[in-house]
N, C-alpha and C positions, 0 to 999 in steps of 0.2 A: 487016925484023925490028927492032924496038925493043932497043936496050942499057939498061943500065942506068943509064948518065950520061943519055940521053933523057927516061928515067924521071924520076932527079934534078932536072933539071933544067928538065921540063914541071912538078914540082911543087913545087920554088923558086919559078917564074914565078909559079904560083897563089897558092901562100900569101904572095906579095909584093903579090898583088893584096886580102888582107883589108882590111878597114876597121881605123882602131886602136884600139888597147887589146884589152883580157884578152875582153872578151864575148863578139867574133867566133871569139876562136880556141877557147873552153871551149866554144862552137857544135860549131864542127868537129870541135873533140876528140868530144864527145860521139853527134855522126853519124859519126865512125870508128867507136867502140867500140858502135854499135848496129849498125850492117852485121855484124859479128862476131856479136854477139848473135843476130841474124836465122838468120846461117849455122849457128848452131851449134843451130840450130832442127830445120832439116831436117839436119840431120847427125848430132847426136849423142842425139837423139829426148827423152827425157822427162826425163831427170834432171835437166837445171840449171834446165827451166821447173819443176819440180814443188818445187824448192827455192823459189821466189816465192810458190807456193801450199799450202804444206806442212800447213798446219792438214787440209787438205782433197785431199791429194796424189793420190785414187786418182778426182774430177774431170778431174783434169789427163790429155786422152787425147791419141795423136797425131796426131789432126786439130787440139782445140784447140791443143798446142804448135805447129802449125802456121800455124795461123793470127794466133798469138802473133807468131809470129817477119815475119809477112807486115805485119801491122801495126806492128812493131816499126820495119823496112826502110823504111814510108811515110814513119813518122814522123823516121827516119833521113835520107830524101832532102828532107824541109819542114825539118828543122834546119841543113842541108847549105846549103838557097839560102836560109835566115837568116842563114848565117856570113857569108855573101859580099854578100848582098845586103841588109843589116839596117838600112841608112840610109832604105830604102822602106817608109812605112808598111804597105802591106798585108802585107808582106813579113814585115814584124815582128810584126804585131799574128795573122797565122798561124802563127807559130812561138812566140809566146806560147802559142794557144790550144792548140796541140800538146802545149804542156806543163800545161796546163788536164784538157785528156785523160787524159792521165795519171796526173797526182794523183788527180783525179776517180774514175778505174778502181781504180788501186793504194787508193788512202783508202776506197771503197764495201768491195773483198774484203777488206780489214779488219774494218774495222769493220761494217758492215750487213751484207754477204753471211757474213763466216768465214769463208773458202778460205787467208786468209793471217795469218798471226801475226808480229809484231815479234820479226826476228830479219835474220838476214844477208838472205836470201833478199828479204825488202823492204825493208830499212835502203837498198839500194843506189839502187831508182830514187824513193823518196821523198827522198832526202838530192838526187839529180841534180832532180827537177823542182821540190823547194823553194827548193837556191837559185839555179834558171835562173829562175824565176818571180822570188823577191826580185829578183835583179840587173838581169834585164831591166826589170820594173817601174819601179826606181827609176835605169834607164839609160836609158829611152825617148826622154824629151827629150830629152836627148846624141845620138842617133843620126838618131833621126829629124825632130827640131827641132820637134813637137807634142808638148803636155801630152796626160796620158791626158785 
């Protein structure tokens, strides 16, 4: 049985093992706080997805918040082996496009589609993937020692 100094302490080891500076770790911050997100998909059903999509909220069903949440999680576990592994081009440059995706989806139900309107509900992953996208962009070099 695992204690909880185990715990501590398997992930002291890990997080000892990021690469340095703020990028690796605003990664992993960020793949915690999507696992959450995922979970809170299939658990607490429609309302915090339909907050993202509120222009359009009665869209939003629980298959789609499900599958929100399931692509949520992927994109959770590509930012996850960016934090750690973000000196490897390919590594990087997939955990970029992840946030490519992103923008890309949240920016279209905006603006083209109308499912979501500028308000909490989207302020939150447009503000995470604009400036993972700025930072990374202009961090690339740094990490992984190739110009884009």
């Amino acid at each position: 049985m695992l204690s909880v100094k185990d715990v501590i302490d398997f992930t002291t080891a890990r997080l000892a093992q990021l690469p340095p500076g703020y990028l690796p770790k605003w990664l992993l911050f960020i793949s915690v706080v999507s696992v959450f997100n995922s979970i809170q998909t299939y658990i607490s059903g429609l309302e915090l997805t339909r907050r993202v999509y509120e222009r359009q909220p009665t869209q939003t069903t629980e298959l789609s918040a499900r599958t929100f949440g399931t692509w949520t999680f992927v994109s959770c576990v590509i930012r996850f082996y960016g934090a750690f592994f973000i000196n490897e081009e390919h590594i990087f440059q997939l955990t970029f496009i992840s946030y490519l995706i992103a923008i890309t989806h949240f920016g279209s139900e905006w603006l083209i589609f109308g499912t979501c309107k500028f308000g909490k509900g989207l302020l939150g992953p447009l503000v995470v993937a604009t400036t993972s996208l700025t930072w990374m962009y202009n961090q690339k070099e740094y990490y992984t020692g190739l110009p884009w």
